[in-house]
DSSP file (Angstrom, degrees, kcal/mol; ACC not computed):
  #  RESIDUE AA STRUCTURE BP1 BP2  ACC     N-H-->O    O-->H-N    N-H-->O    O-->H-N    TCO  KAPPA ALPHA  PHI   PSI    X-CA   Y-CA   Z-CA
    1    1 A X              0   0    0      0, 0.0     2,-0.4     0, 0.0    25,-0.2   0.000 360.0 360.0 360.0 139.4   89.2  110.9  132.0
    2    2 A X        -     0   0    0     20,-0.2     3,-0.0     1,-0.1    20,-0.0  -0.542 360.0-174.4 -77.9 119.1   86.2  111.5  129.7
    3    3 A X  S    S+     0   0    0     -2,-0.4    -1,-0.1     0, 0.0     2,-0.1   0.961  70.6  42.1 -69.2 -53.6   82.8  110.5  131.6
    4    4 A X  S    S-     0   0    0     18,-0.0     2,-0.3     0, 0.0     0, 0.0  -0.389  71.9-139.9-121.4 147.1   80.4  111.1  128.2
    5    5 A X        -     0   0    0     -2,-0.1     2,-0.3    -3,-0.0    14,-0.0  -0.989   8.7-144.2-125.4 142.2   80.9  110.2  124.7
    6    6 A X        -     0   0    0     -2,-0.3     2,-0.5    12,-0.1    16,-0.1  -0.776  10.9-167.5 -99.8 149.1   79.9  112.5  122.2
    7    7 A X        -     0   0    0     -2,-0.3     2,-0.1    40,-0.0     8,-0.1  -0.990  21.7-161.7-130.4 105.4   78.3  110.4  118.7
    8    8 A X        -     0   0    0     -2,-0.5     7,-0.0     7,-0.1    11,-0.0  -0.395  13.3-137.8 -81.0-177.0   78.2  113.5  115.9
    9    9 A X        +     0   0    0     -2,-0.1    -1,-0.1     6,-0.0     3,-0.1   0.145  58.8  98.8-139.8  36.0   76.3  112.8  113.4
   10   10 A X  S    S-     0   0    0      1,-0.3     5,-0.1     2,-0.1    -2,-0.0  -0.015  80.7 -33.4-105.7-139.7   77.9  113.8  110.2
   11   11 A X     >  -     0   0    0      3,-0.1     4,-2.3     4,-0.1    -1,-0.3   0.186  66.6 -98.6 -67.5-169.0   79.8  112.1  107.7
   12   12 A X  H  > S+     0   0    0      2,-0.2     4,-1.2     1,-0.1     5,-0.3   0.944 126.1  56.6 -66.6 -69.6   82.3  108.9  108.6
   13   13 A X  H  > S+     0   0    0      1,-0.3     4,-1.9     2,-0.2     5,-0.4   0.820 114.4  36.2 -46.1 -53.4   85.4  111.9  108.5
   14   14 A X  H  > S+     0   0    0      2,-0.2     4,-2.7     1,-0.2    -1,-0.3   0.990 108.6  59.3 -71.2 -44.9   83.7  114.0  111.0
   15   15 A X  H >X S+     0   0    0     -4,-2.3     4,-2.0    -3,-0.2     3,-0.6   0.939 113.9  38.3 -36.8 -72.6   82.4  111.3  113.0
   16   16 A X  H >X S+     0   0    0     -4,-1.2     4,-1.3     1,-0.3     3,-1.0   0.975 113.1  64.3 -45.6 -57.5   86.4  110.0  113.7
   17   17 A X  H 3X S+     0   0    0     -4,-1.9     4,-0.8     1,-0.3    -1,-0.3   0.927 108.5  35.7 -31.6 -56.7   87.2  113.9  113.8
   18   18 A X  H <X S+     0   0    0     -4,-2.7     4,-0.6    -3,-0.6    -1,-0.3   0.925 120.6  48.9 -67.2 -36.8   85.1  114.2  116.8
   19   19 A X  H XX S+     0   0    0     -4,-2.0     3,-2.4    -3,-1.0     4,-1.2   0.980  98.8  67.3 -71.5 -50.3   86.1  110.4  118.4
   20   20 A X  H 3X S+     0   0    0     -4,-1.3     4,-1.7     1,-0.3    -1,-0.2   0.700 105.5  37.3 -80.3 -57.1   89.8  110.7  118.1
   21   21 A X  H 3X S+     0   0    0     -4,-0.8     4,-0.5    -5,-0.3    -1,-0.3   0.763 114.5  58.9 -66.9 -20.8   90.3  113.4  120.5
   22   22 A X  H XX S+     0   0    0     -3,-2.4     3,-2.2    -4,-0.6     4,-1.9   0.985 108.6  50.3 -68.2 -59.9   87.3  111.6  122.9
   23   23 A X  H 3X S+     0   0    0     -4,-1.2     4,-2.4     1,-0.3    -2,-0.2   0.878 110.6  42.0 -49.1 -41.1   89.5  108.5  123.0
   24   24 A X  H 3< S+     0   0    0     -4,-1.7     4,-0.4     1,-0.2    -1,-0.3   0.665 114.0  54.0 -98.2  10.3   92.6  110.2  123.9
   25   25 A X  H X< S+     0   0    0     -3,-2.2     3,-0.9    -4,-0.5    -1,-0.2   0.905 112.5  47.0 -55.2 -73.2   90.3  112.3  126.6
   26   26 A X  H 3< S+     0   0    0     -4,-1.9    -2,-0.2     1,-0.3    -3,-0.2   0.832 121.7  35.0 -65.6 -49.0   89.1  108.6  127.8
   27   27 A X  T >< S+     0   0    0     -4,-2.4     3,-2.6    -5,-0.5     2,-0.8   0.814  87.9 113.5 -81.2 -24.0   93.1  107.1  128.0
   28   28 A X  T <  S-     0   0    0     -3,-0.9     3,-0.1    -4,-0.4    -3,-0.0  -0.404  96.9  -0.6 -93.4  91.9   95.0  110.5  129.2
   29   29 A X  T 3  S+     0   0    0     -2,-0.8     2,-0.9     1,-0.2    -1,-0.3   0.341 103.6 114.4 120.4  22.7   96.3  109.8  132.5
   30   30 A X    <   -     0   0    0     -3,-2.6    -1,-0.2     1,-0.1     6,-0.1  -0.862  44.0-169.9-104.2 108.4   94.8  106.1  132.8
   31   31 A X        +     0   0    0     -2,-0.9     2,-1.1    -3,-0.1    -1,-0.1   0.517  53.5  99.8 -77.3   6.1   98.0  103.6  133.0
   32   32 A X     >  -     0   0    0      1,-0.2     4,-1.5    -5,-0.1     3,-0.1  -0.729  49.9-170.5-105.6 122.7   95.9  100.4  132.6
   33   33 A X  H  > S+     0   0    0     -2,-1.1     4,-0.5     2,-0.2    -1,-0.2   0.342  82.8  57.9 -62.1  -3.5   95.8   99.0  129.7
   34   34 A X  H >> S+     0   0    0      3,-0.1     4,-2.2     2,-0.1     3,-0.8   0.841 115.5  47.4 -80.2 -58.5   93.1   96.4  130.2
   35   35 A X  H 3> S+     0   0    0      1,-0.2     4,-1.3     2,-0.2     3,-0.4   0.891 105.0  55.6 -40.9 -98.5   91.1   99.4  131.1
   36   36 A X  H 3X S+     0   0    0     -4,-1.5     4,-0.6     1,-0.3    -1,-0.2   0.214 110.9  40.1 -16.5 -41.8   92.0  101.5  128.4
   37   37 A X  H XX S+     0   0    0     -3,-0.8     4,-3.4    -4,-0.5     3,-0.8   0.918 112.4  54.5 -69.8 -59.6   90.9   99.1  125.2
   38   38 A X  H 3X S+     0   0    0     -4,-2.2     4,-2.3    -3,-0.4     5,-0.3   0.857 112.3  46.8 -48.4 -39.1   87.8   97.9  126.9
   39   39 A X  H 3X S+     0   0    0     -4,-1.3     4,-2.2    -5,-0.2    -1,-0.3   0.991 117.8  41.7 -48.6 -55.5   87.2  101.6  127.1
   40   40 A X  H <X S+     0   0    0     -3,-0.8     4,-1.3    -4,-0.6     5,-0.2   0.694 108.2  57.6 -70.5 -19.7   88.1  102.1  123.6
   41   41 A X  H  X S+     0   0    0     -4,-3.4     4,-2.9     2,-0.2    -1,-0.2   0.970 109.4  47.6 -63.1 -52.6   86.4   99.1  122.2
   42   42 A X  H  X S+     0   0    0     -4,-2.3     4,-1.7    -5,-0.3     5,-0.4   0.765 108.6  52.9 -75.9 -25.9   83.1  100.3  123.5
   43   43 A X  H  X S+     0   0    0     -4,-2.2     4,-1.3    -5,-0.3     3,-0.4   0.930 106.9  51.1 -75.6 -29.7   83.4  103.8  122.3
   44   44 A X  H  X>S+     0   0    0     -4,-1.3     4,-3.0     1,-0.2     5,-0.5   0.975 111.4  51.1 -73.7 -55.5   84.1  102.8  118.9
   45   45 A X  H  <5S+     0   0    0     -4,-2.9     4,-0.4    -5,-0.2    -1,-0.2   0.433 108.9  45.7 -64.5  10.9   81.1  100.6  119.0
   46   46 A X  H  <5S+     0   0    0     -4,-1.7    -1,-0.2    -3,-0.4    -2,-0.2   0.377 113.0  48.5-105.7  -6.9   78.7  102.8  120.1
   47   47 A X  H  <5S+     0   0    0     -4,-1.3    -2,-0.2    -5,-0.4    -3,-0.1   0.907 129.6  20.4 -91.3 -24.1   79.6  105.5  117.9
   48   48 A X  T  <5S-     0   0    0     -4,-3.0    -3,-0.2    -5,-0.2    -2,-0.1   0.908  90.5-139.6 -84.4 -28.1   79.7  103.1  114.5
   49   49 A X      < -     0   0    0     -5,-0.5    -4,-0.2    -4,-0.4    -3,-0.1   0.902  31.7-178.2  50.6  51.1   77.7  100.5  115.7
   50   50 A X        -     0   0    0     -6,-0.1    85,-0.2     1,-0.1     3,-0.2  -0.226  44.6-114.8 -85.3 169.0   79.7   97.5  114.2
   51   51 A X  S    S+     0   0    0     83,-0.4     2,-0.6     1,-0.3    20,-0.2   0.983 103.8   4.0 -64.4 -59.9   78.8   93.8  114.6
   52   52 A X  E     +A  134   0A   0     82,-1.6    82,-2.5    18,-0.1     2,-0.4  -0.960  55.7 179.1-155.0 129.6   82.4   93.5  116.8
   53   53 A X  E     +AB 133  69A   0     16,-3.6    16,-1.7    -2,-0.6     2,-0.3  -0.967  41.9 123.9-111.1 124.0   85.1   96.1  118.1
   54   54 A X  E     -AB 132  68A   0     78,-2.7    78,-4.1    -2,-0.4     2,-0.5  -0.975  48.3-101.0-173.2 160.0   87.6   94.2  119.9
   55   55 A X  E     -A  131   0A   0     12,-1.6    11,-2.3    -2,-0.3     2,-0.8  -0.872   5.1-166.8-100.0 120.3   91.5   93.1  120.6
   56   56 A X  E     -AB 130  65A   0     74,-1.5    74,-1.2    -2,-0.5     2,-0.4  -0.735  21.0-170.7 -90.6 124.5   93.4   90.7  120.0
   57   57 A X  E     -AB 129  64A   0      7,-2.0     7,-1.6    -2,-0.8    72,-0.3  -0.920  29.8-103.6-128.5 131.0   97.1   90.8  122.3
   58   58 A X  E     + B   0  63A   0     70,-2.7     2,-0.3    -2,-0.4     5,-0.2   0.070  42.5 165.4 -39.8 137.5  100.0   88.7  121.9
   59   59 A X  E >   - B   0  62A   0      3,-2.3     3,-1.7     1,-0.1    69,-0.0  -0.784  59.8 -20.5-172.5 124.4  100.6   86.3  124.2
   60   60 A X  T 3  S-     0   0    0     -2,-0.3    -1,-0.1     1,-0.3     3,-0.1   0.937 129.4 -45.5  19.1  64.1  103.3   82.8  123.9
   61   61 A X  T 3  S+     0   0    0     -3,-0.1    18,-0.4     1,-0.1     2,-0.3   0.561 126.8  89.6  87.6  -8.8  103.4   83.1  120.5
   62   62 A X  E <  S-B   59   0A   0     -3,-1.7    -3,-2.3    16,-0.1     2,-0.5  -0.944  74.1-112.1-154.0 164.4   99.4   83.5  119.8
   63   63 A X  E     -BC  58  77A   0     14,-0.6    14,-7.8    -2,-0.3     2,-0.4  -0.893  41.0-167.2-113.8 127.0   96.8   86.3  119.5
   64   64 A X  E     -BC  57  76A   0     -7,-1.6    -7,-2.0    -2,-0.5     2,-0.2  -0.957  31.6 -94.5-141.6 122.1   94.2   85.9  122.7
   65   65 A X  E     -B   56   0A   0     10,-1.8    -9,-0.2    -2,-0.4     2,-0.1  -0.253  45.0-171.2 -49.2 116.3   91.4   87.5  122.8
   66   66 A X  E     -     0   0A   0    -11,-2.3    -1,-0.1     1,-0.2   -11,-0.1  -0.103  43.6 -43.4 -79.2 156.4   91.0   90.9  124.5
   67   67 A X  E    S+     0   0A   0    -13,-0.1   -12,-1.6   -33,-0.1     2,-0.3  -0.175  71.5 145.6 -64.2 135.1   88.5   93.1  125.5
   68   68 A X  E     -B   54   0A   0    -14,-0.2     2,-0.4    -3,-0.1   -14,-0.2  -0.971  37.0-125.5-165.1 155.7   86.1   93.5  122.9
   69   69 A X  E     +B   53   0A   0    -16,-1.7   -16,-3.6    -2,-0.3     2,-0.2  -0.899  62.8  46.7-119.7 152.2   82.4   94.1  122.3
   70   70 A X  S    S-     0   0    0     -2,-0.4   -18,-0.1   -18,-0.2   -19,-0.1  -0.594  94.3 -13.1 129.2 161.7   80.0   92.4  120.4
   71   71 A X  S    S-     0   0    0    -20,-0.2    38,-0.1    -2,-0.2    37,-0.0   0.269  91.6 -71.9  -9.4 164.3   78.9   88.3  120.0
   72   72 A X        -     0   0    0     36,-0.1     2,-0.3    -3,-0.0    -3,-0.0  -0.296  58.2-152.8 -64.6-175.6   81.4   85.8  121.4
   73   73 A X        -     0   0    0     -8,-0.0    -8,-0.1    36,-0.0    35,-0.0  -0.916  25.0 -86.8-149.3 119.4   84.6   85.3  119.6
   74   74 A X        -     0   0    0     -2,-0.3     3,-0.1     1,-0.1    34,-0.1  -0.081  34.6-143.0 -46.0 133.4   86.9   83.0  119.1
   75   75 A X        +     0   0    0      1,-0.1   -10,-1.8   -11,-0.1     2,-0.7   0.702  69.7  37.7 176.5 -71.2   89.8   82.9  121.8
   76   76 A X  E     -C   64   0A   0    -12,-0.2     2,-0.5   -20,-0.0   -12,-0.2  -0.876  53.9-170.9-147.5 111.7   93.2   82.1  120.1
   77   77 A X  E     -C   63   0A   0    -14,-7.8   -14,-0.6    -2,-0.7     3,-0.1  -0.797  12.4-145.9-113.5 103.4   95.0   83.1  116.8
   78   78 A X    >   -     0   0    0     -2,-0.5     3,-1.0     1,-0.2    10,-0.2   0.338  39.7 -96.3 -46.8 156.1   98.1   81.8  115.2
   79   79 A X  T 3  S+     0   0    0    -18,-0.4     7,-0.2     1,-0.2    -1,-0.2  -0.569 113.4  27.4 -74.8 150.4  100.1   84.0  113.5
   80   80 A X  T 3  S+     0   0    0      5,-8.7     6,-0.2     1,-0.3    -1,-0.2   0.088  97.5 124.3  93.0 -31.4   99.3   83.8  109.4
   81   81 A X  S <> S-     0   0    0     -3,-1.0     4,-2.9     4,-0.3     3,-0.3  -0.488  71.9 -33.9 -61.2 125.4   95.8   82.7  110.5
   82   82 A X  H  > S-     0   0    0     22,-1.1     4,-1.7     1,-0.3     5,-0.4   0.270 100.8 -51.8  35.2-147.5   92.6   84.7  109.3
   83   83 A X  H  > S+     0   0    0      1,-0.3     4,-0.9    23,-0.2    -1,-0.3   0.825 139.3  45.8 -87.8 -19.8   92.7   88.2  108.8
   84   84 A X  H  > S+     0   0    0     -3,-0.3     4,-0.9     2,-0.2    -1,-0.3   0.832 113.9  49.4-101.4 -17.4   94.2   89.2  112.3
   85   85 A X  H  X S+     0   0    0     -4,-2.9    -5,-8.7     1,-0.2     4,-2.0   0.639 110.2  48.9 -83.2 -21.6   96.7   86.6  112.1
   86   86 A X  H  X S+     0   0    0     -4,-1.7     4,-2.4    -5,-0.2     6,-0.3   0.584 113.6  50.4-101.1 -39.5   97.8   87.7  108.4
   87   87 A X  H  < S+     0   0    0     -4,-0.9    32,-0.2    -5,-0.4    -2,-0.2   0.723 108.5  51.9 -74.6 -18.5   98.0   91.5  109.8
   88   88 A X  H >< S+     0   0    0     -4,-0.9     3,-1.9   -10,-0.2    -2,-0.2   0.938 117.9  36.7 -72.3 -66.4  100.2   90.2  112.7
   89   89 A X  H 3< S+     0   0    0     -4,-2.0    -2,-0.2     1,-0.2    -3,-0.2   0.878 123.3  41.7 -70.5 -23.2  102.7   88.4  110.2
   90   90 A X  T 3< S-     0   0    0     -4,-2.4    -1,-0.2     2,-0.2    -2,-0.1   0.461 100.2-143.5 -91.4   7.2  102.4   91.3  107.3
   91   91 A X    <   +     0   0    0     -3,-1.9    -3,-0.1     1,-0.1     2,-0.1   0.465  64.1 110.7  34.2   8.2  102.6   93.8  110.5
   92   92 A X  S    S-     0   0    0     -6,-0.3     2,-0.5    26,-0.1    27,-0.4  -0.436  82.0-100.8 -96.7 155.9  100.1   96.0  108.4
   93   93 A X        -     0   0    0     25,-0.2     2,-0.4    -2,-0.1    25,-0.2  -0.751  41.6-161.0 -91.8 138.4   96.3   97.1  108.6
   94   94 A X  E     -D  117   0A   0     23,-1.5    23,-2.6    -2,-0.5     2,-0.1  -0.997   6.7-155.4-123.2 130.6   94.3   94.8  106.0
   95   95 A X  E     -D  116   0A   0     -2,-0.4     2,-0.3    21,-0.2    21,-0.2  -0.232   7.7-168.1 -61.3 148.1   90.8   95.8  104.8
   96   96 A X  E     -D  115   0A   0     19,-1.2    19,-0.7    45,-0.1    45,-0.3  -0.864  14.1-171.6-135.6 134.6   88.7   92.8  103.6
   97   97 A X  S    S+     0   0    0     -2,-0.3    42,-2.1     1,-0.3     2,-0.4   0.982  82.5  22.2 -83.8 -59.5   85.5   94.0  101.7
   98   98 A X    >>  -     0   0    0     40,-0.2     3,-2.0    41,-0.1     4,-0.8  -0.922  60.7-166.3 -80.2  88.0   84.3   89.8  101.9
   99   99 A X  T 34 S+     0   0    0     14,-4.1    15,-0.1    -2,-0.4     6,-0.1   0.558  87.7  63.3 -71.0  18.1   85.3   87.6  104.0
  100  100 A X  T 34 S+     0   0    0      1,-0.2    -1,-0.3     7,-0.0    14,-0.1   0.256 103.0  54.1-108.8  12.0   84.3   84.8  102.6
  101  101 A X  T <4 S+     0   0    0     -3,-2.0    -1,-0.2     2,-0.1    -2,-0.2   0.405  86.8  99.1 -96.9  -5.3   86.8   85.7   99.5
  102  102 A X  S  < S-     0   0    0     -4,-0.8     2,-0.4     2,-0.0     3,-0.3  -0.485  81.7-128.3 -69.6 179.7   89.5   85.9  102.1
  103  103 A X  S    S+     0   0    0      1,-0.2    -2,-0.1   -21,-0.0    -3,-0.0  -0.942  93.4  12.4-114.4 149.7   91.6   82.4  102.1
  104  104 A X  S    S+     0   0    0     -2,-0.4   -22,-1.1     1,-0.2    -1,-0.2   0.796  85.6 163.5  57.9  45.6   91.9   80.9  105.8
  105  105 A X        -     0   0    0     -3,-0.3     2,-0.5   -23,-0.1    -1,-0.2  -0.733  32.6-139.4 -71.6 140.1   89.1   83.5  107.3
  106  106 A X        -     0   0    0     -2,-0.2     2,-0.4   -25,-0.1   -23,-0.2  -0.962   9.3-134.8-117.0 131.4   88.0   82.0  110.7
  107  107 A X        +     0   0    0     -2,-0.5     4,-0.1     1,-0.2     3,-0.1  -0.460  35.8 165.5 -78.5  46.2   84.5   82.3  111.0
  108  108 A X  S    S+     0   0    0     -2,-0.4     2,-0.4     1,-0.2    -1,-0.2   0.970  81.8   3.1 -30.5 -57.5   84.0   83.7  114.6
  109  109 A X        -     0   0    0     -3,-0.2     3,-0.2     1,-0.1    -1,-0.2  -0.996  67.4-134.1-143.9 150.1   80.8   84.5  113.8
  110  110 A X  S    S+     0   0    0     -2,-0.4    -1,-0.1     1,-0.2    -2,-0.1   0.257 102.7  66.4 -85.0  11.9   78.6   84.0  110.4
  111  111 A X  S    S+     0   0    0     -4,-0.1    -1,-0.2     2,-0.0    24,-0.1   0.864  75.5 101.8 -67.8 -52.3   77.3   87.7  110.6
  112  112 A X        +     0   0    0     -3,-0.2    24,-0.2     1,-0.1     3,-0.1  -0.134  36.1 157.1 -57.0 116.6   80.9   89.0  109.9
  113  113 A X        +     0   0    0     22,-2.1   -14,-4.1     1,-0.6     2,-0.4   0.714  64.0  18.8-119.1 -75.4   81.0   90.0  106.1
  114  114 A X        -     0   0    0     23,-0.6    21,-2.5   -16,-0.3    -1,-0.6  -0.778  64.5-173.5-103.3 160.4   83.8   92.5  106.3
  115  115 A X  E     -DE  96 134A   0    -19,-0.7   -19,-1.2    -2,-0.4     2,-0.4  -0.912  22.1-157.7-150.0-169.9   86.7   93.6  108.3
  116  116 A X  E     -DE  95 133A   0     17,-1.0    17,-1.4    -2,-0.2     2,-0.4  -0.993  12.9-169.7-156.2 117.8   89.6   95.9  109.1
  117  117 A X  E     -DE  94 132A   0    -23,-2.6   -23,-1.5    -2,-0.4     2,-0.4  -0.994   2.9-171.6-118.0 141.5   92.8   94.6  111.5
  118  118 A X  E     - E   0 131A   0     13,-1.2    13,-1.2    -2,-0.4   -25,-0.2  -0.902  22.4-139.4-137.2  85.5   95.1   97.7  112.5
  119  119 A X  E     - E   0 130A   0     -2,-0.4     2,-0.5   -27,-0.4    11,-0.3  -0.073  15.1-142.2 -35.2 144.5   98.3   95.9  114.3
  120  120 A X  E     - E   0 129A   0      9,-2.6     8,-1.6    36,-0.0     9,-1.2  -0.982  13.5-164.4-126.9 131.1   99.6   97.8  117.5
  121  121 A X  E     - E   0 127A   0     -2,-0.5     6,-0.3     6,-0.2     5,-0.2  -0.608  23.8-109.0-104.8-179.3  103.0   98.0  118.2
  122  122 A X    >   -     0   0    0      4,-2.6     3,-1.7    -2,-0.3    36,-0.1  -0.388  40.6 -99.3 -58.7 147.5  104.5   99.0  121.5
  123  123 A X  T 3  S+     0   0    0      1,-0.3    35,-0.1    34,-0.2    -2,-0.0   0.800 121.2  53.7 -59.0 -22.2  106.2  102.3  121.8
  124  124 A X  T 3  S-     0   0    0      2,-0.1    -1,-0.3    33,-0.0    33,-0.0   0.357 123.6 -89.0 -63.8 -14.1  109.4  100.5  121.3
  125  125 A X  S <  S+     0   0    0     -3,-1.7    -2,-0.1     1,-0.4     2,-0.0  -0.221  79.8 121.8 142.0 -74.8  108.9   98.7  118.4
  126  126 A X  S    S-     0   0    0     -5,-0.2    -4,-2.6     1,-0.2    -1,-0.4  -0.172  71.3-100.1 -99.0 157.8  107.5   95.4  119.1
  127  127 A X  E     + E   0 121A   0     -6,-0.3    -6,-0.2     1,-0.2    -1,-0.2   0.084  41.3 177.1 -93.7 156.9  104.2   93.9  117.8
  128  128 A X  E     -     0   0A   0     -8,-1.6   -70,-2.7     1,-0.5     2,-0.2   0.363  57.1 -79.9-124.4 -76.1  101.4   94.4  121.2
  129  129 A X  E     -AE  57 120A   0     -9,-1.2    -9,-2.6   -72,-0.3    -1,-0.5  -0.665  52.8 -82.0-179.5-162.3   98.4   92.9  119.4
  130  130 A X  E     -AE  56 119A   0    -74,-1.2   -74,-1.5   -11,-0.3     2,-0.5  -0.979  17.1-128.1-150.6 172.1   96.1   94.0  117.0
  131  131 A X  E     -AE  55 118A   0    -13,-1.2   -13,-1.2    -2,-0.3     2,-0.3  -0.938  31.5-168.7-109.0 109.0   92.7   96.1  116.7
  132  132 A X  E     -AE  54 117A   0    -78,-4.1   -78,-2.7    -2,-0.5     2,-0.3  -0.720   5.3-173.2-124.6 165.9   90.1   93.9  114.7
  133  133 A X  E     -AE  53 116A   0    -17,-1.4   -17,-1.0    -2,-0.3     2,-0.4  -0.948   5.6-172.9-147.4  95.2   86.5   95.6  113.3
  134  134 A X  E     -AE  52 115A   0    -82,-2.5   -82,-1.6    -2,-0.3   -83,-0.4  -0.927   3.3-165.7-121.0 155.9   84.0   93.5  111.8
  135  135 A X        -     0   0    0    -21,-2.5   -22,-2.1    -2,-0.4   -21,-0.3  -0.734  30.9-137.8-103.5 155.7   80.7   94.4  110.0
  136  136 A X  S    S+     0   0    0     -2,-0.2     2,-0.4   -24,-0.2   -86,-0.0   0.447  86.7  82.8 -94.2   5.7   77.7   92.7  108.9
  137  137 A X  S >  S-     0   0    0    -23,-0.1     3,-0.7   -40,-0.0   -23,-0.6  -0.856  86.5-112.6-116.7 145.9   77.8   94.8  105.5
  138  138 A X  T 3  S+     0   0    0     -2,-0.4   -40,-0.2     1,-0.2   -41,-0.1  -0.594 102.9   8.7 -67.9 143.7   80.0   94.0  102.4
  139  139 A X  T 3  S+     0   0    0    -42,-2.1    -1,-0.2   -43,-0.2   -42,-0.2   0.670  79.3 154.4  92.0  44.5   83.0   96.8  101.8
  140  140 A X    <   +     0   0    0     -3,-0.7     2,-0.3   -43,-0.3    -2,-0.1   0.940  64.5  67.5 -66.1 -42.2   82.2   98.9  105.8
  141  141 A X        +     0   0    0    -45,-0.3     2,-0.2   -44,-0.1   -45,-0.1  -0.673  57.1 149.6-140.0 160.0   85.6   99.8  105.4
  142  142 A X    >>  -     0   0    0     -2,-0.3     4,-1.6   -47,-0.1     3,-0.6  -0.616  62.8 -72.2-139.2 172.7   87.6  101.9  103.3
  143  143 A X  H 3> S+     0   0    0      1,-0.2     4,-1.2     2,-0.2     5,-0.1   0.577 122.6  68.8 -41.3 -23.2   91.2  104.1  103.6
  144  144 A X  H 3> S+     0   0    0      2,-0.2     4,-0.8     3,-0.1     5,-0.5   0.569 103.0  36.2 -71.6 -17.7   89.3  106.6  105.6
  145  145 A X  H <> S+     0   0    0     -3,-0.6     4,-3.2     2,-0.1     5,-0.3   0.901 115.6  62.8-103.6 -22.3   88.7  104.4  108.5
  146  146 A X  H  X S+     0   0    0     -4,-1.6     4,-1.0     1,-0.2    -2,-0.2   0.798 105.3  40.2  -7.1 -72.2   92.2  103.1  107.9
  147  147 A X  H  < S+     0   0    0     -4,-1.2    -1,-0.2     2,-0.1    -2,-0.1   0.935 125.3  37.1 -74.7 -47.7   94.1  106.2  108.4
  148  148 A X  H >X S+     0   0    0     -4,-0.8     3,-3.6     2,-0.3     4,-2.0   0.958 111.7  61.0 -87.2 -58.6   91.8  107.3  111.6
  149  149 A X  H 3X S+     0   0    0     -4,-3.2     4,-1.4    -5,-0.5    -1,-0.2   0.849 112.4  37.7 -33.3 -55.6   91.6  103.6  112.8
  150  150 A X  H 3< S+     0   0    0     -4,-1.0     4,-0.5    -5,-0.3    -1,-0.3   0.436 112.8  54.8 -92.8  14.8   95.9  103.6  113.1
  151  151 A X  H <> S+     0   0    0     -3,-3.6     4,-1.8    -4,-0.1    -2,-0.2   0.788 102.7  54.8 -81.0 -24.1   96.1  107.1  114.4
  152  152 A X  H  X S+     0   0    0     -4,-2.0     4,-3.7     2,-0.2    -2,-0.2   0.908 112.0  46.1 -56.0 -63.3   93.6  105.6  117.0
  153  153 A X  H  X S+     0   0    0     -4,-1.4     4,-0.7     2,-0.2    -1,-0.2   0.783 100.7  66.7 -70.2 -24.6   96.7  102.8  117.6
  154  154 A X  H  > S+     0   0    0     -4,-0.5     4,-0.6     2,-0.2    -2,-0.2   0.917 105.8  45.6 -44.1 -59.2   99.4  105.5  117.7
  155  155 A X  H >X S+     0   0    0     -4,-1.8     3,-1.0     2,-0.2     4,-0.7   0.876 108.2  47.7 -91.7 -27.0   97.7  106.4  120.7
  156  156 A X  H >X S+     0   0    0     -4,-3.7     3,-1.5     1,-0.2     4,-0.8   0.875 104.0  67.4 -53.1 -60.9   97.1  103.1  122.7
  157  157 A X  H 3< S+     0   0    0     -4,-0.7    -2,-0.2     1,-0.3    -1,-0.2   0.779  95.8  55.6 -39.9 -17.0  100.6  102.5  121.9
  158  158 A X  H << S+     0   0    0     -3,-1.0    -1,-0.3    -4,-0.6    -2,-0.2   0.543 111.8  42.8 -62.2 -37.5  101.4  105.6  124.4
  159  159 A X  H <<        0   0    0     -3,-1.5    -2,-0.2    -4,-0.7  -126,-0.2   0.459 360.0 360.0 -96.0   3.8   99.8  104.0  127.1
  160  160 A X     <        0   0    0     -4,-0.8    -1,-0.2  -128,-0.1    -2,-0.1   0.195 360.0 360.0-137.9 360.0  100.9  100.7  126.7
């Protein structure tokens, strides 16, 4: 397990370049999965610094909040509901540049201008939860954090 995280300090592509192998440093021979986000939650917020890095994981039917850093957060999401709830039913990562252009966004916090939900499936198959990313700047996130963001879920989805 990785003690240290390294924060490079070049473009967004090298930055992920550098995390994505610290994360799977940080998970690689750890079986708990509680563990294992909370780890990953924090590493991603101290290298981007986002308003809130955090999970939401299925549970009867609802998406229940998970280790995550940053402000509190709302607790319990139906499926079809706000942006993580709309990434649960479309099984897909959705970008939102605004959220106050999204339709049904729940306002966790009134900071949160954009986000990014990256669904995680199980190794089998089946829907886990999802990985949600909010900013306090319009448009943070683009196809670059996209692509890095779900290889990122590729590899909780090993451990899990």
């Amino acid at each position: 397990m990785a003690e240290n995280l390294y924060i490079s300090l070049g473009n967004k592509e090298e930055v992920y370049q550098s995390l994505l192998p610290q994360i799977e440093g940080l998970i690689a021979g750890e079986t708990n999965t509680i563990a294992n986000l909370a780890n990953i939650s924090s590493a991603i917020n101290m290298t981007f610094n986002h308003l809130w890095v955090g999970f939401y994981l299925l549970d009867e039917n609802q998406l229940v909040l998970g280790p995550f850093q940053g402000p509190i957060a709302c607790t319990r999401i139906s499926k079809g509901k706000g942006v993580c709830g709309q990434s649960w039913l479309k099984e897909e990562t959705i970008i939102v540049k605004n959220v106050n252009d999204f339709p049904e966004h729940i306002a966790c916090s009134s900071e949160s201008i954009s986000e990014i939900v990256v669904p995680i499936f199980k190794a089998n198959g089946t829907f886990f939860g999802v990985l949600d990313i909010d900013s306090s700047l319009e448009g943070s996130f683009d196809d670059l954090d996209k692509n890095y963001l779900e290889q990122m879920v590729l590899l909780i989805s090993k451990t899990i």
